[in-house]
PDBQT receptor file of N, H, CA, C and O in Angstrom, charges set to zero:
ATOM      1  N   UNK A   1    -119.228 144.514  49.436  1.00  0.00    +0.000 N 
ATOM      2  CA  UNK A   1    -119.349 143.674  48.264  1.00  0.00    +0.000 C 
ATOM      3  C   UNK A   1    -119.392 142.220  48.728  1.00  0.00    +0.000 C 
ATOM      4  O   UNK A   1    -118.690 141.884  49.682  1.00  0.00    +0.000 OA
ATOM      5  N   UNK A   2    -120.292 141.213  48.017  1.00  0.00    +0.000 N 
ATOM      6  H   UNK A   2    -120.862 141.485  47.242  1.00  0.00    +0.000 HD
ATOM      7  CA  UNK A   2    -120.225 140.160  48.716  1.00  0.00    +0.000 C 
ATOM      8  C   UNK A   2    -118.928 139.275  47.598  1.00  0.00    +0.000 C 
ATOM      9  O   UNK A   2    -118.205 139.535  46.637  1.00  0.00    +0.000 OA
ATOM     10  N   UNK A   3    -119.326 137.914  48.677  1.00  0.00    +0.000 N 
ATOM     11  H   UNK A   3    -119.914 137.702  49.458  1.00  0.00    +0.000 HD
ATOM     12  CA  UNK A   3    -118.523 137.087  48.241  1.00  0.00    +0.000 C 
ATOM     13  C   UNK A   3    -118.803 136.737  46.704  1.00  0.00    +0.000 C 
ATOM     14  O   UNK A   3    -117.952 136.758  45.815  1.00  0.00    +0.000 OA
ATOM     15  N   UNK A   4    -120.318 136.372  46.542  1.00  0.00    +0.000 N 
ATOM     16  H   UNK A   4    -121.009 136.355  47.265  1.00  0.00    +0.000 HD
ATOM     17  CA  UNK A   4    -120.299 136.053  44.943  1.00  0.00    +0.000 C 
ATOM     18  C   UNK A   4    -120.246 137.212  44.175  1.00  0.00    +0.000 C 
ATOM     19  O   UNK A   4    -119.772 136.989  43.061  1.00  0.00    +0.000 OA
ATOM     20  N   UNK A   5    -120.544 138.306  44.360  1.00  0.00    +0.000 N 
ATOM     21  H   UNK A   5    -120.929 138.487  45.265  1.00  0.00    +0.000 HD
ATOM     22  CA  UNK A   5    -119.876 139.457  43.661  1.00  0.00    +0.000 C 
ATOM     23  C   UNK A   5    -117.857 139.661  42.969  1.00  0.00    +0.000 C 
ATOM     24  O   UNK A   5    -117.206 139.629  41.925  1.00  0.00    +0.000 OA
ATOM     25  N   UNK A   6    -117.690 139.866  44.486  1.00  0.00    +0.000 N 
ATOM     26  H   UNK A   6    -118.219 139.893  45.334  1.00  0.00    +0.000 HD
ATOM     27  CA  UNK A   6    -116.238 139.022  43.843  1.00  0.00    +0.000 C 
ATOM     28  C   UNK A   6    -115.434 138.539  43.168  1.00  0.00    +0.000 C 
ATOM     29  O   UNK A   6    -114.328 138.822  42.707  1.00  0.00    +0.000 OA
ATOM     30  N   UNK A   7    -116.565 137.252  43.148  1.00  0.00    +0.000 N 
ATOM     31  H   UNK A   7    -117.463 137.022  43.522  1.00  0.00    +0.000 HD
ATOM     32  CA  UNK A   7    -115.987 135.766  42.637  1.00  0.00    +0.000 C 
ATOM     33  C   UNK A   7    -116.456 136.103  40.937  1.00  0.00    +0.000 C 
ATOM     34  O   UNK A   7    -116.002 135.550  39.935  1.00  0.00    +0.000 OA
ATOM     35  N   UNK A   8    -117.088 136.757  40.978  1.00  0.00    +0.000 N 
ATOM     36  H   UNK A   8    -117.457 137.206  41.791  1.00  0.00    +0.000 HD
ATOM     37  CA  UNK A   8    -117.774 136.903  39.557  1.00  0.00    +0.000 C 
ATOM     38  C   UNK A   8    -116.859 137.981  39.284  1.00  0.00    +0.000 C 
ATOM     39  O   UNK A   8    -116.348 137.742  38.190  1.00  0.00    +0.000 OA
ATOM     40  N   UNK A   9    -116.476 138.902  39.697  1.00  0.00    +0.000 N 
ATOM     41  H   UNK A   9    -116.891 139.096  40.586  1.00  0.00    +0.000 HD
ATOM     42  CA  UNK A   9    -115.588 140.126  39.449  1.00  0.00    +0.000 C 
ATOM     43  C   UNK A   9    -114.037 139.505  38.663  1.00  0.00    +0.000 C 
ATOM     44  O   UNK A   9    -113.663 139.830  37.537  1.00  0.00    +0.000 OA
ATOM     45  N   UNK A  10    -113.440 138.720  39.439  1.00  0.00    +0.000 N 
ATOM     46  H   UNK A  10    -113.744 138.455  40.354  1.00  0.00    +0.000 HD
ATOM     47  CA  UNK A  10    -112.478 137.291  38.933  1.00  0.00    +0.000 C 
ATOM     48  C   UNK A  10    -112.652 137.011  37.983  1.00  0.00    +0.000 C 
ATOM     49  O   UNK A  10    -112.092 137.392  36.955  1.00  0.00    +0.000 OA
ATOM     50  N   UNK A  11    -113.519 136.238  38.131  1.00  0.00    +0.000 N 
ATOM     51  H   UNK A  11    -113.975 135.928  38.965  1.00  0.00    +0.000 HD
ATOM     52  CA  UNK A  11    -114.046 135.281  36.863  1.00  0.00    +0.000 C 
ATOM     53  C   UNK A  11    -113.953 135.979  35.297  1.00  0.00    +0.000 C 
ATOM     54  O   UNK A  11    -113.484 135.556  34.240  1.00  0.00    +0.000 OA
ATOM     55  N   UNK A  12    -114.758 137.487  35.744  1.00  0.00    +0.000 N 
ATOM     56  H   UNK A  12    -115.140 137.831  36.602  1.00  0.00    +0.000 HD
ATOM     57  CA  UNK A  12    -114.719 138.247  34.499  1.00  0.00    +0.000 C 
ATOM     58  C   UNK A  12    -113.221 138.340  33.819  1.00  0.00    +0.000 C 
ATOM     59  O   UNK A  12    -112.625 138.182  32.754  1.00  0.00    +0.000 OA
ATOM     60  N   UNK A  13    -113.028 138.733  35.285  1.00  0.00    +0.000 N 
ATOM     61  H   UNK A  13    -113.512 138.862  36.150  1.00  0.00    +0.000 HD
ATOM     62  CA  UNK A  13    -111.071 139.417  34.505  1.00  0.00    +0.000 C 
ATOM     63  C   UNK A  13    -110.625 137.922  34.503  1.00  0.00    +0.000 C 
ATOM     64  O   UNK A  13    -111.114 137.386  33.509  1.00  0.00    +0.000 OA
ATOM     65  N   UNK A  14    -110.185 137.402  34.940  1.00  0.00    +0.000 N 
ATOM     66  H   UNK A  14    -109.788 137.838  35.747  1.00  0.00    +0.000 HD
ATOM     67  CA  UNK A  14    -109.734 136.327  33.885  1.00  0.00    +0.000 C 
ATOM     68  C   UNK A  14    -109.528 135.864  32.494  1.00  0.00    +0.000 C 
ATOM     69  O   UNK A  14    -108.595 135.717  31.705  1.00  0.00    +0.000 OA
ATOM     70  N   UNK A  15    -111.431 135.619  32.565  1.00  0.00    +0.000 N 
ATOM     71  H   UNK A  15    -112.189 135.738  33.206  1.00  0.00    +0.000 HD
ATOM     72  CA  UNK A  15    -111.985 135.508  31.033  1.00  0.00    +0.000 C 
ATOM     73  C   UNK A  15    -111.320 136.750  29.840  1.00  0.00    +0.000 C 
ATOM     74  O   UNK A  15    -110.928 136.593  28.684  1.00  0.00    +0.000 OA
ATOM     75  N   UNK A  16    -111.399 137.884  30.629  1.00  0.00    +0.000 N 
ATOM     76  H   UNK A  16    -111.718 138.012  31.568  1.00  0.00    +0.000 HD
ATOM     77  CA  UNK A  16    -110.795 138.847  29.564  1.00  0.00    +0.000 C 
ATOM     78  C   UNK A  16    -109.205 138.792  28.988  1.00  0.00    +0.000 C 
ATOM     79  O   UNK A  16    -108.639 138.852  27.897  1.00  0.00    +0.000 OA
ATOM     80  N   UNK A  17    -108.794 138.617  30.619  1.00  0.00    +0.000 N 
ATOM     81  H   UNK A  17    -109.254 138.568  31.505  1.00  0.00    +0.000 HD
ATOM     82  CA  UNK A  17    -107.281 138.691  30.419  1.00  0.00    +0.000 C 
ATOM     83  C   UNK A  17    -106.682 137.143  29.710  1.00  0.00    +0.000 C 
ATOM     84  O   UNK A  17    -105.459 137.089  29.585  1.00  0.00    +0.000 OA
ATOM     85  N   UNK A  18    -107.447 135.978  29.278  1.00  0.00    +0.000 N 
ATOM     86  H   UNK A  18    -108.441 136.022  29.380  1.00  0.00    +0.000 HD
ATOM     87  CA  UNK A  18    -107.417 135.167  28.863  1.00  0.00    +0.000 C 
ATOM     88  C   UNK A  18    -107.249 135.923  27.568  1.00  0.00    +0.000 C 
ATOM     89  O   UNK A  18    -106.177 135.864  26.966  1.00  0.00    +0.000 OA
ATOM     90  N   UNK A  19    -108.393 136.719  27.059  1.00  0.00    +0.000 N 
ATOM     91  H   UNK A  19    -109.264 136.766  27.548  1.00  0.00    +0.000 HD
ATOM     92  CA  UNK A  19    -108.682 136.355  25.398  1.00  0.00    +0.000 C 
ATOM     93  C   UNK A  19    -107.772 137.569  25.181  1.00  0.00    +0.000 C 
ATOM     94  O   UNK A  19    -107.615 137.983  24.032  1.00  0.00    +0.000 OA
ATOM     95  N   UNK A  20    -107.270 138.061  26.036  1.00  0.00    +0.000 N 
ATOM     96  H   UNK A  20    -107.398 137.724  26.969  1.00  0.00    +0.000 HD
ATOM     97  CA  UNK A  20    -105.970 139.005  25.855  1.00  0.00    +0.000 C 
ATOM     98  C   UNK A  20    -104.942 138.523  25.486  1.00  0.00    +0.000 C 
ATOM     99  O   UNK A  20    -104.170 139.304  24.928  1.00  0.00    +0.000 OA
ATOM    100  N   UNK A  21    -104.464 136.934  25.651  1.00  0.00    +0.000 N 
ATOM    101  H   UNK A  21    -105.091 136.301  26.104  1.00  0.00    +0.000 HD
ATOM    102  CA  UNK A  21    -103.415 136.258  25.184  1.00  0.00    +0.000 C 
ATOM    103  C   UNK A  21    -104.033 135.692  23.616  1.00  0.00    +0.000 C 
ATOM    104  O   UNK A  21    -103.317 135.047  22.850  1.00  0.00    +0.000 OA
ATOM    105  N   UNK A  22    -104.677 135.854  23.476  1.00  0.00    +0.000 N 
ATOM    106  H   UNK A  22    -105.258 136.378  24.098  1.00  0.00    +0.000 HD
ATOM    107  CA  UNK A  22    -105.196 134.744  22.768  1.00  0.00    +0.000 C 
ATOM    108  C   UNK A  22    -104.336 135.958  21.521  1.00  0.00    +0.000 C 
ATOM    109  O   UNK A  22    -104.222 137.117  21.918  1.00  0.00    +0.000 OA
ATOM    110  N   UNK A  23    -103.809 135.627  20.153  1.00  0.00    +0.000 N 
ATOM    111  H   UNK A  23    -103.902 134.685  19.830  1.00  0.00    +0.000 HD
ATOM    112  CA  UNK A  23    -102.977 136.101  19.360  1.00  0.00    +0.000 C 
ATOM    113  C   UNK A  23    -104.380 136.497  17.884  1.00  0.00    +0.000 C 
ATOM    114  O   UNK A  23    -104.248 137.457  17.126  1.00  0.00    +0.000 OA
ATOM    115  N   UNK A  24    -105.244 135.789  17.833  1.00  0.00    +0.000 N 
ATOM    116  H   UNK A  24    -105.351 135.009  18.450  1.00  0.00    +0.000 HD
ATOM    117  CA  UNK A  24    -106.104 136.231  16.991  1.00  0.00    +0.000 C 
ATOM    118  C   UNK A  24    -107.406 137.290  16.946  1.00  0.00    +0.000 C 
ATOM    119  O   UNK A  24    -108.535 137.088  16.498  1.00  0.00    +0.000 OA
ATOM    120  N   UNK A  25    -106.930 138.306  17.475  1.00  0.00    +0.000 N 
ATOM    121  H   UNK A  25    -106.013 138.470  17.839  1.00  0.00    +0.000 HD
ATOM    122  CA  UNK A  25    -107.983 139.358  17.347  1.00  0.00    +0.000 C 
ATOM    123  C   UNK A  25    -107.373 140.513  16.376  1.00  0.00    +0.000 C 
ATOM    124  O   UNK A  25    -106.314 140.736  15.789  1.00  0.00    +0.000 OA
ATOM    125  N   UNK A  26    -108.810 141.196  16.565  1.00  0.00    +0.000 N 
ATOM    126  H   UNK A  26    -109.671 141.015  17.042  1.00  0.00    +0.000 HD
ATOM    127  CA  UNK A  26    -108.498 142.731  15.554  1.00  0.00    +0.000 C 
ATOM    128  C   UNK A  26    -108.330 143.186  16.813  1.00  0.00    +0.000 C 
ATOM    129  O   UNK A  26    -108.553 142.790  17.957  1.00  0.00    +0.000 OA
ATOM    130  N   UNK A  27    -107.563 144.770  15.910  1.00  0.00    +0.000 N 
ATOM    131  H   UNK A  27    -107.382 145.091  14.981  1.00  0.00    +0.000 HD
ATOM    132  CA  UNK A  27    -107.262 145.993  16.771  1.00  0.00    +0.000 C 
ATOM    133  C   UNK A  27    -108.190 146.637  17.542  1.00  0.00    +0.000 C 
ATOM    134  O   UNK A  27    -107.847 147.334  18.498  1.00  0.00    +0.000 OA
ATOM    135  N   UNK A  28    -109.532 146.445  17.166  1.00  0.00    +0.000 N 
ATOM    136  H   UNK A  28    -109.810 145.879  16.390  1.00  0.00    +0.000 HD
ATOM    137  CA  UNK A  28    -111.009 146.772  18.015  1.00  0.00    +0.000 C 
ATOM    138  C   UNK A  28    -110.929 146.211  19.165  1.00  0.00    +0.000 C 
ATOM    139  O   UNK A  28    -110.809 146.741  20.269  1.00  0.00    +0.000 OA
ATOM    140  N   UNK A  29    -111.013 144.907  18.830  1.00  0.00    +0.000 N 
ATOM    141  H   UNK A  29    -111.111 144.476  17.933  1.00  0.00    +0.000 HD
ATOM    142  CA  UNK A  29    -111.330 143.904  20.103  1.00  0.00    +0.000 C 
ATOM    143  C   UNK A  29    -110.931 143.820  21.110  1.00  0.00    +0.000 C 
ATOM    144  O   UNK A  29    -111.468 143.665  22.207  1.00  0.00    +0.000 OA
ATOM    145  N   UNK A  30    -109.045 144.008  20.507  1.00  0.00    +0.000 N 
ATOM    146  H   UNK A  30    -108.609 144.133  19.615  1.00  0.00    +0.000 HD
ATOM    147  CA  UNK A  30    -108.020 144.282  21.369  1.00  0.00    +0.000 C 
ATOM    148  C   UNK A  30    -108.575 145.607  22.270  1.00  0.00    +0.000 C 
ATOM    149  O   UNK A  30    -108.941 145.560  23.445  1.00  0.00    +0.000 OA
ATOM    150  N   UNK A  31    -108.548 146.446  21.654  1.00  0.00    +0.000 N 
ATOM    151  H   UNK A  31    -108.250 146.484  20.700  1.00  0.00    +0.000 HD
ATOM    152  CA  UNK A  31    -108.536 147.633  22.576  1.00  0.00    +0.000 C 
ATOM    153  C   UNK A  31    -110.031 147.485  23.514  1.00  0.00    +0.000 C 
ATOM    154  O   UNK A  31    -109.981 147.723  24.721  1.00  0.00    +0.000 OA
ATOM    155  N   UNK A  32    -111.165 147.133  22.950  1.00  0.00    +0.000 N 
ATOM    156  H   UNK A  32    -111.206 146.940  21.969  1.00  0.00    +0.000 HD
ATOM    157  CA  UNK A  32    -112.146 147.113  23.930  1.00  0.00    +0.000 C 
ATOM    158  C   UNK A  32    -111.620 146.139  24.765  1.00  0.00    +0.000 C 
ATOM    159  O   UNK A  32    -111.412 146.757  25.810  1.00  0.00    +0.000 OA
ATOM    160  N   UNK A  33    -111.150 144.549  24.999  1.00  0.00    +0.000 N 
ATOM    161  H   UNK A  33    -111.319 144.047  24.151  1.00  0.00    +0.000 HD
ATOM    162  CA  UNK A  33    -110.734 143.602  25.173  1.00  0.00    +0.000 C 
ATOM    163  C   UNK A  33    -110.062 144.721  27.233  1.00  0.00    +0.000 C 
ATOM    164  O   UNK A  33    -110.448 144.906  28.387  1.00  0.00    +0.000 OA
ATOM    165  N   UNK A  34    -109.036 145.015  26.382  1.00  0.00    +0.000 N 
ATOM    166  H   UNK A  34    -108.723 144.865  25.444  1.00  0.00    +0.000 HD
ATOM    167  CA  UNK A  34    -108.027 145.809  27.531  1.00  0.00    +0.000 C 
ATOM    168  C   UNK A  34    -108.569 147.081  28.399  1.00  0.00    +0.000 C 
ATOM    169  O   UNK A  34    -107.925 147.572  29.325  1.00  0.00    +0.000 OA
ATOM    170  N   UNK A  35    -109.935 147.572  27.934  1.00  0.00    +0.000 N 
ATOM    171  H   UNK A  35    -110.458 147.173  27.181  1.00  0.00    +0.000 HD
ATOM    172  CA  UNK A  35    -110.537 148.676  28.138  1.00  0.00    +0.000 C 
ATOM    173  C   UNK A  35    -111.542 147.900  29.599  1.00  0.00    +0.000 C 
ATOM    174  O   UNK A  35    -111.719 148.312  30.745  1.00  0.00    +0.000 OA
ATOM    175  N   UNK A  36    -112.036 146.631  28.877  1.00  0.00    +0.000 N 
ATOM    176  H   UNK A  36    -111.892 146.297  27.946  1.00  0.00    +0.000 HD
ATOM    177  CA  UNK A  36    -112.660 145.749  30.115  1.00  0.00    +0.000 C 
ATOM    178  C   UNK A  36    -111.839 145.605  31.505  1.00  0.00    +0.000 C 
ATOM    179  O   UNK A  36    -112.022 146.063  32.633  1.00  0.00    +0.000 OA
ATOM    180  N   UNK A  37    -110.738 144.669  30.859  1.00  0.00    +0.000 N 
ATOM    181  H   UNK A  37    -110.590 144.298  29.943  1.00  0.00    +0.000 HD
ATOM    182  CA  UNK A  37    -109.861 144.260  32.066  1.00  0.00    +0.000 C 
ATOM    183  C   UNK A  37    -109.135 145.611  32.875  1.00  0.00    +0.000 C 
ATOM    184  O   UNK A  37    -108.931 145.676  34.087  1.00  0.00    +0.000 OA
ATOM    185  N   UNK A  38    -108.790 146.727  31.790  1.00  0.00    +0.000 N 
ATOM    186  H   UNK A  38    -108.957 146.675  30.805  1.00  0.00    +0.000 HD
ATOM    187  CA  UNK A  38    -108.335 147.923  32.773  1.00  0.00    +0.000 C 
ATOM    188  C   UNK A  38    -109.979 148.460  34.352  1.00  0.00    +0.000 C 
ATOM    189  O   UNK A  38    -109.915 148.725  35.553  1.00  0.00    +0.000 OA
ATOM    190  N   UNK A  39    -111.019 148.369  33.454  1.00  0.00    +0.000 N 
ATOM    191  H   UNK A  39    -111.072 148.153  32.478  1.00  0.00    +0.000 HD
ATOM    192  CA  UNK A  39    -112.037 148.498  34.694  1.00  0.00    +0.000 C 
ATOM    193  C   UNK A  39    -112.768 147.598  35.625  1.00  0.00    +0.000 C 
ATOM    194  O   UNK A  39    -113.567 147.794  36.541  1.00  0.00    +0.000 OA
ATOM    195  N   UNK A  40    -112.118 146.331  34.973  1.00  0.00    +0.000 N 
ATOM    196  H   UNK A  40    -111.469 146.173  34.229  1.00  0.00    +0.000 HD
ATOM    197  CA  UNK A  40    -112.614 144.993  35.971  1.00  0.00    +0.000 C 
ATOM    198  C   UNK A  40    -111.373 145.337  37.192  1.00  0.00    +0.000 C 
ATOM    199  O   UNK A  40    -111.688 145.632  38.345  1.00  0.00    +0.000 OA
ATOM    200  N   UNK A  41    -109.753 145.231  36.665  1.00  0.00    +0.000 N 
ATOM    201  H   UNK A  41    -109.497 144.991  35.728  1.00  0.00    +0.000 HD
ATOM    202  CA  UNK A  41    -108.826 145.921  37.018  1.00  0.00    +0.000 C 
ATOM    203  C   UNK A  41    -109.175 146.590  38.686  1.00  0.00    +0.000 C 
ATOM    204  O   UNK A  41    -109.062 146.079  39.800  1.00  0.00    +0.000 OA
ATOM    205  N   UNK A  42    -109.576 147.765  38.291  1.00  0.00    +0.000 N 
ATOM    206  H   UNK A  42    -109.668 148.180  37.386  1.00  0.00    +0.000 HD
ATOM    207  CA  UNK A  42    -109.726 149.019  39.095  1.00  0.00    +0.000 C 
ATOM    208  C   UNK A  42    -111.014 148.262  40.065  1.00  0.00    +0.000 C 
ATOM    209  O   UNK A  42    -110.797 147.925  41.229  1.00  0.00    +0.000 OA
ATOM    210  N   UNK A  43    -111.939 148.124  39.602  1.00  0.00    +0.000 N 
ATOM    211  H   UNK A  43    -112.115 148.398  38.656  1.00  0.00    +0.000 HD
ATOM    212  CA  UNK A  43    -112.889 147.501  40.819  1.00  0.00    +0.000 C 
ATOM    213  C   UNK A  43    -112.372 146.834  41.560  1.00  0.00    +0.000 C 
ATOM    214  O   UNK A  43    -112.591 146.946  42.766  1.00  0.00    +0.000 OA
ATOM    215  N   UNK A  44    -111.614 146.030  41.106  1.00  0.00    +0.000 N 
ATOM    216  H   UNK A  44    -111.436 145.939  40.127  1.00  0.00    +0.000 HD
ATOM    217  CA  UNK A  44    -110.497 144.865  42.348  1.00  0.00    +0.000 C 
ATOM    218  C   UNK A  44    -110.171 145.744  43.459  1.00  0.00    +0.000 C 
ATOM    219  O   UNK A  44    -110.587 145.808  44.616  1.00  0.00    +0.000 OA
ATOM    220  N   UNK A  45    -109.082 146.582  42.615  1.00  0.00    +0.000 N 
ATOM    221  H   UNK A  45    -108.744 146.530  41.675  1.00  0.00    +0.000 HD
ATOM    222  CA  UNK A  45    -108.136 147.294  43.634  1.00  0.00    +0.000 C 
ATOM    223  C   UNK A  45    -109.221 148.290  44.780  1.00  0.00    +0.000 C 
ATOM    224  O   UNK A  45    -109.002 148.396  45.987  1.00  0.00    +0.000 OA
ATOM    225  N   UNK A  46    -110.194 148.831  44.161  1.00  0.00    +0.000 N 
ATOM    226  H   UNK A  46    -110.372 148.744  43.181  1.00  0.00    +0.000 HD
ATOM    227  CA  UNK A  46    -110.913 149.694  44.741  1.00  0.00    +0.000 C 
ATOM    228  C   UNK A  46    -111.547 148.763  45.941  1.00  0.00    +0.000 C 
ATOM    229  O   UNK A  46    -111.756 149.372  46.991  1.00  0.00    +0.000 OA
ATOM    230  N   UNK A  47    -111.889 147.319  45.917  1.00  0.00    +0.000 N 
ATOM    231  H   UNK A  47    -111.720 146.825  45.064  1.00  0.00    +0.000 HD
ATOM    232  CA  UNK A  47    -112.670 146.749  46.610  1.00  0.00    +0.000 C 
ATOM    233  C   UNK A  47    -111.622 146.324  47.720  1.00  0.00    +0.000 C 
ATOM    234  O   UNK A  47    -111.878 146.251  48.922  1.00  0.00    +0.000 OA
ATOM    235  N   UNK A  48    -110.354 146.045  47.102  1.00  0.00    +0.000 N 
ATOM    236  H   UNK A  48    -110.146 146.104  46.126  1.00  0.00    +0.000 HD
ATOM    237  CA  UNK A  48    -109.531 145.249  48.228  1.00  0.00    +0.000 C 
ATOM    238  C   UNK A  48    -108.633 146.333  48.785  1.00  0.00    +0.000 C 
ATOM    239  O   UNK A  48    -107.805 145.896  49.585  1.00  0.00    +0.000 OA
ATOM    240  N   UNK A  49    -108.577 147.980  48.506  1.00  0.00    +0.000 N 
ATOM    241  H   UNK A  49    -109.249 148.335  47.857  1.00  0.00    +0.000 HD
ATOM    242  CA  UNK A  49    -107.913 148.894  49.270  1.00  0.00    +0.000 C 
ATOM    243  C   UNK A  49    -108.509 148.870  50.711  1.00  0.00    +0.000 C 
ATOM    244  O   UNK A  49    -107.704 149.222  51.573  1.00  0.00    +0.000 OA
ATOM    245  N   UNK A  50    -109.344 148.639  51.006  1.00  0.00    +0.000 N 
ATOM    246  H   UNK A  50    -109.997 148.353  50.305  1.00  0.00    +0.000 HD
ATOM    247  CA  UNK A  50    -108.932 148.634  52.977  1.00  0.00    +0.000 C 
ATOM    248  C   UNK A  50    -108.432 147.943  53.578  1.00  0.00    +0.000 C 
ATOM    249  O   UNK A  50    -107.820 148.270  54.594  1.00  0.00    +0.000 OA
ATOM    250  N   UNK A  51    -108.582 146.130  52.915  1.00  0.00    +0.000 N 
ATOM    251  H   UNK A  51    -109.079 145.864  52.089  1.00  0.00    +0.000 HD
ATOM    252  CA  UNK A  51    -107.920 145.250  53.611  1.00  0.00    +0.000 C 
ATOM    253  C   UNK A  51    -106.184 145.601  53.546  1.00  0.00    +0.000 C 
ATOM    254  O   UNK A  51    -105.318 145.273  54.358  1.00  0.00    +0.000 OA
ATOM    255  N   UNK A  52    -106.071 146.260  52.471  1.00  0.00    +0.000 N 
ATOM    256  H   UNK A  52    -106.774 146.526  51.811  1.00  0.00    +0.000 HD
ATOM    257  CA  UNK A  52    -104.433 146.593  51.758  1.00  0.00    +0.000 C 
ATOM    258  C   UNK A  52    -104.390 147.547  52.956  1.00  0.00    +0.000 C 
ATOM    259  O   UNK A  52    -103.286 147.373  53.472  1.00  0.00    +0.000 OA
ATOM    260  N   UNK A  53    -104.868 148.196  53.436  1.00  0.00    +0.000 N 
ATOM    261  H   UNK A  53    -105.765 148.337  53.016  1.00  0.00    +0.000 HD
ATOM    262  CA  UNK A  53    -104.699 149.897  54.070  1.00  0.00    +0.000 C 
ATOM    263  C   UNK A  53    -104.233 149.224  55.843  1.00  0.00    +0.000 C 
ATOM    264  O   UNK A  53    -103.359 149.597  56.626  1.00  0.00    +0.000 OA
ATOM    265  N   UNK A  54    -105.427 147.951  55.955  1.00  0.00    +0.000 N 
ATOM    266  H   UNK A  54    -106.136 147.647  55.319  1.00  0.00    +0.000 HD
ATOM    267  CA  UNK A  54    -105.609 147.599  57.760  1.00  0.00    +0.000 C 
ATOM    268  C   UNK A  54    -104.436 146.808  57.600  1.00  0.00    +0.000 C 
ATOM    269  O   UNK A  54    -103.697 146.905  58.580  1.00  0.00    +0.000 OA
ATOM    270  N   UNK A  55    -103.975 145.996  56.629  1.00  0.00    +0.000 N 
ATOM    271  H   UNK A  55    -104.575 145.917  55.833  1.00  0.00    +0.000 HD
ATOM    272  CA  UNK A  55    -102.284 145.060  56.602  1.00  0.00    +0.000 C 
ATOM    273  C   UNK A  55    -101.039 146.082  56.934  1.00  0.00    +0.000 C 
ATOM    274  O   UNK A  55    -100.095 145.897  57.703  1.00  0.00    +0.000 OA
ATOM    275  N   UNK A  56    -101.379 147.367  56.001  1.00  0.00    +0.000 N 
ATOM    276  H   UNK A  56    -102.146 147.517  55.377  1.00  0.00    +0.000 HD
ATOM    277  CA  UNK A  56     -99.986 147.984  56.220  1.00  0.00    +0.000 C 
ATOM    278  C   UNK A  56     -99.842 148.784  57.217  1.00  0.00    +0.000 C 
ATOM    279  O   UNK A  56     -98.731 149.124  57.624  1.00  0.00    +0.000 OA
ATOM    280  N   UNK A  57    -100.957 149.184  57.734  1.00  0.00    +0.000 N 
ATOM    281  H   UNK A  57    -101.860 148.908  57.403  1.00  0.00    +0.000 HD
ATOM    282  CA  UNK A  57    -101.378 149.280  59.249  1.00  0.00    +0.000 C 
ATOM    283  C   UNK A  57    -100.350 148.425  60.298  1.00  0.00    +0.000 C 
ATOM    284  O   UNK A  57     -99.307 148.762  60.857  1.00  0.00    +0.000 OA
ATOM    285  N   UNK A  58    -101.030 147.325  60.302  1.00  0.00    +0.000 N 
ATOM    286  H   UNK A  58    -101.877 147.052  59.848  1.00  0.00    +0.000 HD
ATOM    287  CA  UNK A  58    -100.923 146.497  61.295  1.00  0.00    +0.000 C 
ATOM    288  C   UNK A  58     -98.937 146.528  61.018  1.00  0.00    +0.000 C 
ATOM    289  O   UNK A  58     -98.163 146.644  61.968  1.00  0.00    +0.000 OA
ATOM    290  N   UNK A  59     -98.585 146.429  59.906  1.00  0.00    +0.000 N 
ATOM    291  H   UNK A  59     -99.213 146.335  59.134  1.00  0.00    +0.000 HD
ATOM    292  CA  UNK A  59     -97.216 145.756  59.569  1.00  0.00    +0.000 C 
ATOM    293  C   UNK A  59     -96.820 146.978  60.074  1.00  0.00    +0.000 C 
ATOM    294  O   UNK A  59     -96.375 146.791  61.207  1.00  0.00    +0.000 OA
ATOM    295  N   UNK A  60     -96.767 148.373  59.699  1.00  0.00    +0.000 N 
ATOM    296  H   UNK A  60     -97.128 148.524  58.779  1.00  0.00    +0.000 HD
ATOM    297  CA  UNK A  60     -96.284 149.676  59.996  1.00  0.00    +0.000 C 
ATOM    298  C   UNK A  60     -96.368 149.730  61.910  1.00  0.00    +0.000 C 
ATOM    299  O   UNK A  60     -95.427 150.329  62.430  1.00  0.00    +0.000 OA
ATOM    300  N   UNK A  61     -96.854 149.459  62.348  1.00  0.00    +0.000 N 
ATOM    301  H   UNK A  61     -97.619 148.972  61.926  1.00  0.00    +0.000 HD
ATOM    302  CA  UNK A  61     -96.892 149.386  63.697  1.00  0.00    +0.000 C 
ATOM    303  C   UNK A  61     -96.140 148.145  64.732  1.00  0.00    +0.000 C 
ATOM    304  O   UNK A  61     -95.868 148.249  65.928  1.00  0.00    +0.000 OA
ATOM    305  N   UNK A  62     -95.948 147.102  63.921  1.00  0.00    +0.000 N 
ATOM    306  H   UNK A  62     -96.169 147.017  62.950  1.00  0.00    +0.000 HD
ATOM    307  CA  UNK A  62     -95.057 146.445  64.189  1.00  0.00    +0.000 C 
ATOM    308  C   UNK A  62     -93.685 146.580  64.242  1.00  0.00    +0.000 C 
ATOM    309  O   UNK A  62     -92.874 146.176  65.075  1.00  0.00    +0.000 OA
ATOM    310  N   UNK A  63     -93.521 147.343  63.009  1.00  0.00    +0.000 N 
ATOM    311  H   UNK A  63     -94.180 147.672  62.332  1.00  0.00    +0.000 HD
ATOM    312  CA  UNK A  63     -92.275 147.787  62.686  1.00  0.00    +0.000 C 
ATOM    313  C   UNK A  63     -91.911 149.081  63.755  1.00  0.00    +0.000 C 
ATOM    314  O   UNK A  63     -90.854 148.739  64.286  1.00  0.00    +0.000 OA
ATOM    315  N   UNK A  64     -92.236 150.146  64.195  1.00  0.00    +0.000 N 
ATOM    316  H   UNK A  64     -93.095 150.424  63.764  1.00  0.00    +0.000 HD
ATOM    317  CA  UNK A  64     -92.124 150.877  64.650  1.00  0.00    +0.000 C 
ATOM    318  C   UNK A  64     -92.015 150.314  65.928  1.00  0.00    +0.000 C 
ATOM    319  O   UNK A  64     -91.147 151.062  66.377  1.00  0.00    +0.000 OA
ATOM    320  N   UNK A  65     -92.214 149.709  66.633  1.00  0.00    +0.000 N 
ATOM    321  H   UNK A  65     -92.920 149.102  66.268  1.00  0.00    +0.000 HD
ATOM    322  CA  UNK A  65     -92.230 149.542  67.725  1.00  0.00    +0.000 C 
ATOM    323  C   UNK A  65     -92.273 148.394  68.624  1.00  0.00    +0.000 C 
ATOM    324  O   UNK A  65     -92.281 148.564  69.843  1.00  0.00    +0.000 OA
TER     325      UNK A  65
């Protein structure tokens, strides 16, 4: 995934998790609203699980030994 991919991936969830505070919506909005950020959400984690995987790596091997 590149960098401006990313950065736009952010940007989205932000924007969502912004209008997630925001106190004036309907119950629709809301729920599509949270339905976004739960799968903007998951792309994150999905994109940044190896760097997460090679850290606890590296830390787990430190520790051991």
């Amino acid at each position: 995934m590149t960098r401006r991919t990313l950065r736009s991936l952010w940007s989205q969830y932000f924007r969502v998790s912004k209008r997630l505070a925001e106190a004036d919506m309907s119950s629709d909005e809301r729920r599509q609203a949270e339905r976004e950020a739960r799968g903007l959400r998951d792309r994150l984690v999905v994109n940044y699980s190896p760097l997460v995987k090679y850290v606890a790596g590296r830390i787990s091997g430190r520790m051991a030994g």
